[in-house]
N, C-alpha and C positions, 0 to 999 in steps of 0.2 A: 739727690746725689746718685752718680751712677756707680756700680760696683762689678766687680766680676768676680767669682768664685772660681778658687784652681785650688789642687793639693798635689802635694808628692807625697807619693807611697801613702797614700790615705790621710796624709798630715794638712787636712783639710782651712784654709784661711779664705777672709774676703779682703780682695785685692783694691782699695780706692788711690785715682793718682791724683796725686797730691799738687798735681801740675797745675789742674781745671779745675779742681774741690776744693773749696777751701772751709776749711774748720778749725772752730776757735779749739786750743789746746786746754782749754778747762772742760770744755764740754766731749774730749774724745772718750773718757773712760766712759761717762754714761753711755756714750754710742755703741762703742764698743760693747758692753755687755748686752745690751738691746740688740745689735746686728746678729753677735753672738749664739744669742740661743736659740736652742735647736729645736724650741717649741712654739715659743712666741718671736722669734725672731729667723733670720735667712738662714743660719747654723753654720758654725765654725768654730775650730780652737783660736779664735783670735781675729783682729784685723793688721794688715797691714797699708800701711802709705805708702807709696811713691812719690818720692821726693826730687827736688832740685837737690846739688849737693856740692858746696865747694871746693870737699878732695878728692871727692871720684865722680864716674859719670852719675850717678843715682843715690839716693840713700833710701833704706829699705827704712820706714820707723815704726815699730813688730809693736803690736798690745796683745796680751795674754786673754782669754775668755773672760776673766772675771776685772779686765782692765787695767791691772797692772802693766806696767813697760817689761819689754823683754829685751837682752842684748842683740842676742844672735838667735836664727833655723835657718839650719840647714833646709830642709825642703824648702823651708820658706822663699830663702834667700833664691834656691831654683825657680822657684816660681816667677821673680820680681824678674829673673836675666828673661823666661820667653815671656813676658806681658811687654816688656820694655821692647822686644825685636818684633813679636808679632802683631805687634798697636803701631810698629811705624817709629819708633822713639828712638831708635838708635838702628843705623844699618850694620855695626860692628860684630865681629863673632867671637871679639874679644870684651869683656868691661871690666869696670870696678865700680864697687855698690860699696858704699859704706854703712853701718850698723853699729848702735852703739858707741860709736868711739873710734870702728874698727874699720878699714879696709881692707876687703876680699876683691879677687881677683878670679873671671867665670869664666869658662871657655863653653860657646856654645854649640850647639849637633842642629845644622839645620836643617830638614829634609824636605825637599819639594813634589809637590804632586806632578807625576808625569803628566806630559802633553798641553800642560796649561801653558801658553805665555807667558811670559811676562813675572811668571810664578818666583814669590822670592822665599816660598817652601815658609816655616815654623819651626821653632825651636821642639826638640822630644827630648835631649836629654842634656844633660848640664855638666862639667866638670867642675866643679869649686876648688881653688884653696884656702884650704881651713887655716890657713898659720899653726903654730907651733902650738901642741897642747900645753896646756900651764900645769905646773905639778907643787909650786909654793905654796902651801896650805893659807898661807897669809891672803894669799891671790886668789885665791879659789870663788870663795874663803871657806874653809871648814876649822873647826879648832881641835887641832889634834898636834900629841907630841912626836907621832912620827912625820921625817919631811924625807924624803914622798911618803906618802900616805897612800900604802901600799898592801892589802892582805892586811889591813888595820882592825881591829874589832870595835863595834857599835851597838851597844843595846837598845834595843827596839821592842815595845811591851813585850817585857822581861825576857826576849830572844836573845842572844846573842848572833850578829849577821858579820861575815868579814867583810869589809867596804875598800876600795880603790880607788880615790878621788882626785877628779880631770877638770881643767877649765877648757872648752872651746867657744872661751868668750861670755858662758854662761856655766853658771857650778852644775857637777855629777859626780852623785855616788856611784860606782858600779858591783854590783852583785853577782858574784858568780852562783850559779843552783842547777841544781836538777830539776824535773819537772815542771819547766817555768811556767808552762800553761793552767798550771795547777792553782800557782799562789792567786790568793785573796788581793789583789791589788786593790782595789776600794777599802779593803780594811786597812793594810800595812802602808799606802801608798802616802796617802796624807801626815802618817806616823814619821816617815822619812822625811818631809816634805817639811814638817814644823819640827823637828828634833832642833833642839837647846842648839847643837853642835853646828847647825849650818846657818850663821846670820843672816844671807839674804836668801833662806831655803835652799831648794835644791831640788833636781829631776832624779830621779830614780832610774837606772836600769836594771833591772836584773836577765842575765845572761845565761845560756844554757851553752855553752861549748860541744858544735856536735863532732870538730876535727880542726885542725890546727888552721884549714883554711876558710872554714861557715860555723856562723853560731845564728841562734834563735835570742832575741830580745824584745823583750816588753817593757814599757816604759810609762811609768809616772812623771809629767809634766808639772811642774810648779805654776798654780796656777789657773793652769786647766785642768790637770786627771789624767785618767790614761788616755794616749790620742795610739793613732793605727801603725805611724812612726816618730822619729826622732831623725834628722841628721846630724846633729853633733853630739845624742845618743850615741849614736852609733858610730861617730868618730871619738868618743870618750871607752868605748865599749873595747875597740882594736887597740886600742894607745893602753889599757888594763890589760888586756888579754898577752901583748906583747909582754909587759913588767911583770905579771904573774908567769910569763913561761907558758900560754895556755892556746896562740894563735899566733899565726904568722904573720909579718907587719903590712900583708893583703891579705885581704878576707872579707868575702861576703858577708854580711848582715842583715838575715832573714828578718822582719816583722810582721805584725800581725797585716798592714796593708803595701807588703809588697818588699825589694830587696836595693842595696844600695852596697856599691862598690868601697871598701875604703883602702887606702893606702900610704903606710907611712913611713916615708923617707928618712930615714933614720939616718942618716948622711947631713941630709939637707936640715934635718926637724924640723920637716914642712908634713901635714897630714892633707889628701885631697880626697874628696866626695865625688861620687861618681852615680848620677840616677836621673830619673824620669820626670817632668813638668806637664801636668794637665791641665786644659781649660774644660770647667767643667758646665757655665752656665755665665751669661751677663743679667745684668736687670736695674732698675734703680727705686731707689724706695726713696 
């Protein structure tokens, strides 16, 4: 099976298209956790397929490290629009990839290397729109009595934490804190991750607001652990930050592997993604 390895903003996946490979769907979690690890396996938070798809051009179908199905990434979903333009798969610089259920719509940055002919350049960077954040706790889902669920409080081995919780197709809590680089994510990350309160888990982020237009976030992934980014972290992160009164509805969002544009239309209640797509390796096992 051939594979290709890309990440955004360090939100590392192995890319198989689903076009030429074909795999029985009982056997993918096993694969998955095998292709997965970072020691006996190629290493990634996950795989993703490329798919044929009959409401949009592509369907992205995400599995988590440890092989569970994921809805929606962001980086991810970056990744699938340049594999799909620089493999030849589509000459579009517009598409839609569906995920989950759900259709996004990517606008892509193609840049060409000077002086080659014929050159049809590579996707670098991605626009996404995320669709509209979800704030119905029922929808999330989280079980809580405020609706939004907003500056809520959540105990967490016997802490008390204020939480913010966002659907962009996949549930998040958001944390606001100081010294984010500090906290113990391996210890508190999985606490968040399996809390009573979130029935099909949850990603974590916890935020550091450093001015109404950049904050610093880190991120516990349901699933996986902590990975380098998140992109609908980090569109779950701005859509908090805005409700709390804490960022402006654009805003940077530094991570530990790199930064990502977000911006949210508050007009429209459309939120879009704005970042980077790397090829970082092909091969096949």
């Amino acid at each position: 099976m051939k594979f290709t390895k890309m990440h955004g903003c360090g939100n590392d996946y192995i890319y198989v298209n689903g076009f030429e490979e074909k795999v029985d769907s009982s056997e993918k979690p096993n694969l998955v956790r095998r292709l997965s690890h970072r020691k006996h396996g190629i290493g990634g938070d996950g795989v993703i397929f490329i798919n044929p798809s009959q409401t949009a051009d592509f369907e992205m179908e995400m599995y988590n490290a440890d092989g569970t199905r994921a809805e929606m990434c962001g980086n991810g979903i970056r990744c699938v629009a340049k594999y799909v333009y620089d493999k030849g798969l589509t000459d579009a610089r517009h598409i839609t990839v569906e995920s989950g259920g759900q259709v996004k719509e990517l606008d892509l940055t193609v840049e060409r290397n000077r002086g080659l002919s014929g050159d049809r350049g590579e996707v670098k960077m991605v626009r996404v729109n995320m669709g509209s954040p979800v704030l119905e706790p029922s929808a999330i889902p989280v079980q809580a009595k405020e609706n939004p669920v907003i500056h809520a409080p959540i105990l967490v081995d016997g802490k008390e934490y204020r939480m913010t919780c966002v659907s962009m197709g996949n549930p998040h809590a958001v944390i606001f804190a100081e010294r984010v680089e500090e906290i113990n994510l391996e210890k508190i990350g999985p606490l968040f991750e399996n809390h009573s309160r979130f029935p099909k888990r949850v990603n974590t982020e916890f935020v550091e607001v450093l001015d109404s237009r950049h904050c610093f976030l880190r991120v516990w992934e349901r699933g996986t652990g902590e990975t380098l980014a998140c992109g609908t972290g980090a569109c779950a992160a701005v859509t908090a930050g805005v409700l709390n009164g804490l960022t402006e509805p654009r805003a940077e969002v530094k991570m530990l592997g790199g930064e990502l544009l977000i911006e949210w239309d508050r007009e429209k209640d459309v939120i879009y993604m704005t970042g980077p797509a790397v090829t970082v390796f092909e091969g096949e096992v």
